[in-house]
N, C-alpha and C positions, 0 to 999 in steps of 0.2 A: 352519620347515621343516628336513628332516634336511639336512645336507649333507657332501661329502667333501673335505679338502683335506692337503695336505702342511704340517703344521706344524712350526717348529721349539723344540724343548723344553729344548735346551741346545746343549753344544759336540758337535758330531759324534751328535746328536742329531733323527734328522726321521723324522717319522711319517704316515702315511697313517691319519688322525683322520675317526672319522664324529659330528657334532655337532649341535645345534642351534643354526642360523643365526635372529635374532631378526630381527622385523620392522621394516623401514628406517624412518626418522625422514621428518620432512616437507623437511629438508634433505640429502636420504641417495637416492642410487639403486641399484636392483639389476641385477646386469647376469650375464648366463649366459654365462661364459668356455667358447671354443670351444677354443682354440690358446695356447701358450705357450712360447717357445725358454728355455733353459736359459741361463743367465749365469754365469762365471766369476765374477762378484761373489758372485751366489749362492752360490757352493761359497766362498768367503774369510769369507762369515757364517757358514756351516752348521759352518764348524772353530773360529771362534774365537767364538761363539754372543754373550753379552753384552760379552764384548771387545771385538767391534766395534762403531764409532763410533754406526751407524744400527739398531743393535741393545739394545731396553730390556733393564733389570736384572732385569723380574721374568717373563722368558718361562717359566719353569718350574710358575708359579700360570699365568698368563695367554700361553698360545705363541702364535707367530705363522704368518701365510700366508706362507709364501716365495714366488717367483717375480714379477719387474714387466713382460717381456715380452711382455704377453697384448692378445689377440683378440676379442671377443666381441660376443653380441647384449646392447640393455637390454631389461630383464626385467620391471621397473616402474620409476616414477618417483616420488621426493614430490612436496607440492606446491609447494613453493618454484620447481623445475626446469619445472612441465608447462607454461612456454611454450617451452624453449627445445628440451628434448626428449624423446623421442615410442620409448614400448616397440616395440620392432621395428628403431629404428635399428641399426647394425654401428658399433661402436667401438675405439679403444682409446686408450690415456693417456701423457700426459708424466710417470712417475712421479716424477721429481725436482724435487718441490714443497719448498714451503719452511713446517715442519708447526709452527705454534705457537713459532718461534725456536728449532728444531731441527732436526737433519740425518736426523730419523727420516722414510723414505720409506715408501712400500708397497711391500711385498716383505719387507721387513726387521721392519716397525714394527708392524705392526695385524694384532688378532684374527680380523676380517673381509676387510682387504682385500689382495688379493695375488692372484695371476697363476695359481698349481697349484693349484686350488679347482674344484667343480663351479660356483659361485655366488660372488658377491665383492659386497660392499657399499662401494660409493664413497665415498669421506669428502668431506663438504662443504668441504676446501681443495679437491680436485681440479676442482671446478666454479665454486667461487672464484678458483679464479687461471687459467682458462681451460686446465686440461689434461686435458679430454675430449674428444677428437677425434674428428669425425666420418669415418668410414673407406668411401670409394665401389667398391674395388676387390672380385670375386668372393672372392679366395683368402683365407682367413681368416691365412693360415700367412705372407702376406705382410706383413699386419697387426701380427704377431707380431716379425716381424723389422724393423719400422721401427724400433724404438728402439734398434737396435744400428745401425742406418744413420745413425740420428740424429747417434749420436758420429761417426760417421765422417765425415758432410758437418760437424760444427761443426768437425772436426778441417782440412779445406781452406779452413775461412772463419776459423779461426785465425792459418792462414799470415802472414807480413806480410813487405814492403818498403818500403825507403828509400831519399833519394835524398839525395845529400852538401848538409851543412849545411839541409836541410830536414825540420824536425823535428816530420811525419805520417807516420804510417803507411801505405803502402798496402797495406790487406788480402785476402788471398786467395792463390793462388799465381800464377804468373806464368803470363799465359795467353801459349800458347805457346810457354814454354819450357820447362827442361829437369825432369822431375819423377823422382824415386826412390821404391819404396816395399820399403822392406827388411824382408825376413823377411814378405813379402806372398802367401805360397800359401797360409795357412790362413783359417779365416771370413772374418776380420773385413778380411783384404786383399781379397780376391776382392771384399767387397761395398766395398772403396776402389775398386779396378778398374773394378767396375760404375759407379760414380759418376763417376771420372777422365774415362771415355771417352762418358758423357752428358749432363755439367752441361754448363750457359749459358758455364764460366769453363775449358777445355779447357788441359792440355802440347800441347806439340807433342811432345815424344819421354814417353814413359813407361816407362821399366824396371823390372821387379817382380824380385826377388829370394828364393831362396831354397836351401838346401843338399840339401835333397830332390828330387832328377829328376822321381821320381812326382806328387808335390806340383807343381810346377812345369809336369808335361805337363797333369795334370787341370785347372788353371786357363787352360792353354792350349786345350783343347776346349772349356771355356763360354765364355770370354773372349778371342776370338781374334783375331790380328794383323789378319786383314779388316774384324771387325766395328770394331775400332777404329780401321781407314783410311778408311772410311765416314765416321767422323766426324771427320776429318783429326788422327788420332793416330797416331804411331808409338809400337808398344806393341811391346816387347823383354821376352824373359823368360830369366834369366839366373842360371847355377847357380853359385853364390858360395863352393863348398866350397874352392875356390884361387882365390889370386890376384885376390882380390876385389876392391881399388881398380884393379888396370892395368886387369882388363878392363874396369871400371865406367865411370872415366877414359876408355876408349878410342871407348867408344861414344858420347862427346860432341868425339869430336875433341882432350882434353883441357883443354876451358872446365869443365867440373865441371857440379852440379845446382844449380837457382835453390829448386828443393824439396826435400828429404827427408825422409821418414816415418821414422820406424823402429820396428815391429810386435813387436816380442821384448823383453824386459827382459834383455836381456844385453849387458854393458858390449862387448864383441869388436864387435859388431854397432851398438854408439852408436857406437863410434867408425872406424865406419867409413864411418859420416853423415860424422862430421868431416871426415872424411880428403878426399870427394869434393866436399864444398858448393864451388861458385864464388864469385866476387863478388856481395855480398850476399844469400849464399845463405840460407836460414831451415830448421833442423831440428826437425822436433816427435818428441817422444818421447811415442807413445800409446800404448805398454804400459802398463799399469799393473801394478806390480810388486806382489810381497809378502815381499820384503825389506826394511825401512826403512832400510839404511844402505848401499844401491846406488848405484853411484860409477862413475864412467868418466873418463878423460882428454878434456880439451878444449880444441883451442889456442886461448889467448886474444891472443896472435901478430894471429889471422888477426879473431879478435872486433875486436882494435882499429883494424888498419888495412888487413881486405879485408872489414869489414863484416858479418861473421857471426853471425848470431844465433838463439839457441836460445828453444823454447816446450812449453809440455804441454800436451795437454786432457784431461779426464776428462766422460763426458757430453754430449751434445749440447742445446742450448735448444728450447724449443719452437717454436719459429721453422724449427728445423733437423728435428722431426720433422715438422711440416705439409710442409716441401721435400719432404720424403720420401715422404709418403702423395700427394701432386699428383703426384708423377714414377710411382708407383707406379701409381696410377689413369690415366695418362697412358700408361701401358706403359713408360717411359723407364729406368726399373728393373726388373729383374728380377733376385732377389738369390736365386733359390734354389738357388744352387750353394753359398751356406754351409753349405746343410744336407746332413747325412750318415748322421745317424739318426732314426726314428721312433718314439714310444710313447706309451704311455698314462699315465694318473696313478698308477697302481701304479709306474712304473717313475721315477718322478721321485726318492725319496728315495735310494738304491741311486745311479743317476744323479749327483745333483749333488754328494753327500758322497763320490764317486769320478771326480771330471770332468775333473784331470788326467791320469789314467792310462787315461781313453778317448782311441783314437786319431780324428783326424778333424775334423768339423766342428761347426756348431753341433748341437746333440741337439732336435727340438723336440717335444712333446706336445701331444696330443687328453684333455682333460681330464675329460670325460665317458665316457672307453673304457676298458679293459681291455687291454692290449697290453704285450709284454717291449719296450723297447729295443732297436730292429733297425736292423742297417748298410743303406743302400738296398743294395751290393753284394750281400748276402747272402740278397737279397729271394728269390732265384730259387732257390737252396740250399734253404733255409724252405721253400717254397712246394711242393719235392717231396711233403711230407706234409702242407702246411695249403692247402689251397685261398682261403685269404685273398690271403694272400702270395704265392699262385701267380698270383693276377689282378692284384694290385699290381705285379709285377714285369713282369709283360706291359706296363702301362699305362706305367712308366717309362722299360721298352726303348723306349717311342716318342717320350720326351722325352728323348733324349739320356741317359737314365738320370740322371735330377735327379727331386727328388723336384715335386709340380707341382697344378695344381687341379682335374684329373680324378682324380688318383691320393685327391685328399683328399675328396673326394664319394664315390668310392667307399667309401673307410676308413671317413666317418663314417655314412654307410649300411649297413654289415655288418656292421664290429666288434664287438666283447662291450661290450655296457656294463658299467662300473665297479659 
């Protein structure tokens, strides 16, 4: 069958390819990708093409599917799978399998399988090592974004604590106590936010951080100090452009944080984790940078005798995406305030080879349509002269202006197909 997807051909290299997709093996399923968010991992492959790590040497004869955030229905099945499952289920995947004693995942690695694709061929690790998930909830778009939720809940089950001359860990953050999440108004805090204030393992104070008002007010409207009194959190949202440890410091009475995130890859902003952590306090640093010789000061002062200790995560476990898809189906999540733009598979190449210098949130695509890359903001602007846009905007002024799963039934019912 013909098929359309975004491949990449080299470095700063991605093309919107129509091909023929071959027929699945009897250990191979096919699955029609609905939905797909953009990943800044993405754009770190698409620049440095076979340089990077999960990127083969010979994409130029044989290129690859980008995107691992995806959505979709199965399409067929071989026979190896047809007890376990059945064309028509809603899926999506743990993409960070472990592929033959290699780091090459999907998104990165395979001619078939990847996320911006009309169509995607599953490789028999992903059902091999149990990362095809069954996905219960309506919105395809939420489906999409569990695997960035992924990292985010493995990044609160990284946390740990200790207690003197007792030498286990206890993992998680400290329920009840004091948590920080710095540089926390863009995606991938908001969807920390959404988590903080509905897991089973709750702060009691939570202050989110950030240098931008605007930033700071718009997570305040999805994420608001009620909703997370409700669930007995006190949620502070706190502008850090001065003065950023008194006030931080102040708002715990000057005990410091038992948690700290820190969301930016900039040293100013590590250490100012440092500066706040308490007794036994735990900092995770879950940027993920792309500088390799990124440095920050760290007192080891306080490492040795008030306890303090640093960690990273990259990626969430599959353990940490099924959390995700149960809270999601459960309502307990709702992460669609990461998102900020909308488009189609045309607009994925353009997109992810320019994804730092979009302003905003996560980008997600409908990979079956035809759509430019649209700010939700702007829905209403557009919509004077497209009547698409002009009912999508309507739909969203009634969700708080968040993109949402009426807005995407309708999308995927009118749009142009690809």
């Amino acid at each position: 069958m013909l098929n359309k997807a975004v491949r990449m051909h080299g470095q700063n290299d991605l093309r919107l390819d129509t091909f023929e997709l071959p027929e699945i093996k009897e250990d191979e399923i096919l699955v029609k990708v609905i939905s797909d968010s953009i990943c800044m991992s993405s754009y770190k492959a698409a620049i440095q093409g076979s340089n990077h790590k999960r990127v083969p040497a010979d994409i130029a004869e044989h290129p690859v599917i980008i995107g691992h955030e995806f959505c979709g229905i199965i399409e067929k099945v071989g026979a190896k799978w047809a007890d376990k499952f059945t064309a028509g289920e809603k899926l999506t995947i743990q993409p960070n399998i472990s592929y033959r004693g290699t780091m090459q995942t999907p998104g990165y690695a395979f001619e078939f399988c990847g996320g911006d694709t009309q169509y995607a061929i599953l490789l028999p690790e992903l059902m091999e090592q149990d990362c095809v998930l069954d996905y219960k909830a309506d919105e395809f778009f939420y489906g999409s974004l569990s695997e960035p939720l992924s990292c985010i809940i493995g990044t609160f089950h990284a946390m740990y604590h200790t207690k003197p001359n007792v030498y286990v860990h206890d993992m998680g953050i400290v329920e009840g106590g004091n948590l920080a999440i710095l540089a926390g108004a863009g995606p991938m805090g908001l969807g920390a936010i959404d988590y903080a204030i509905h897991c089973d393992r709750k702060p009691g104070l939570l202050v989110v951080t950030d240098i931008d008002q605007a930033r700071l007010d718009r997570a305040a409207s999805i994420y608001t100090a009620e909703e997370a009194a409700k669930n007995g959190v006190k949620l502070v949202y706190c502008n850090t452009k001065e003065n950023a440890v008194e006030k931080l410091m102040a708002l715990t009475d000057g005990k410091g944080y038992d948690d700290v995130m820190v969301f930016a890859p900039v040293p100013a902003v590590i250490e100012q984790g440092d500066h706040i952590l308490g007794q036994d306090g735990c900092l995770n640093f879950f940027a993920g940078p792309t500088n390799t010789q990124l440095s920050a000061n760290f007192n080891f002062y306080n490492v040795h005798y008030a306890a303090h200790h640093l960690v990273g995560t990259s990626g969430g476990s599959t353990e940490d995406m099924r959390e995700a898809l149960q809270m999601i189906a459960e309502g307990k999540l709702k992460p669609a305030g990461m998102i900020t733009h909308v488009g189609g598979l045309n607009a994925v190449a353009e997109t992810t080879c320019n994804l730092p210098k979009i302003p905003g949130g996560k980008k997600l695509v409908y990979t079956n349509i035809d759509l430019p890359l649209t700010n939700i903001d702007d829905f209403a602007k557009v919509g004077e002269t497209d009547p698409l846009f002009a009912k999508l905007a309507e739909i969203c002024a009634r969700h708080n202006n968040l993109w949402n799963g009426e807005a995407e039934q309708y999308l995927l019912a009118h749009a142009k197909a690809i």
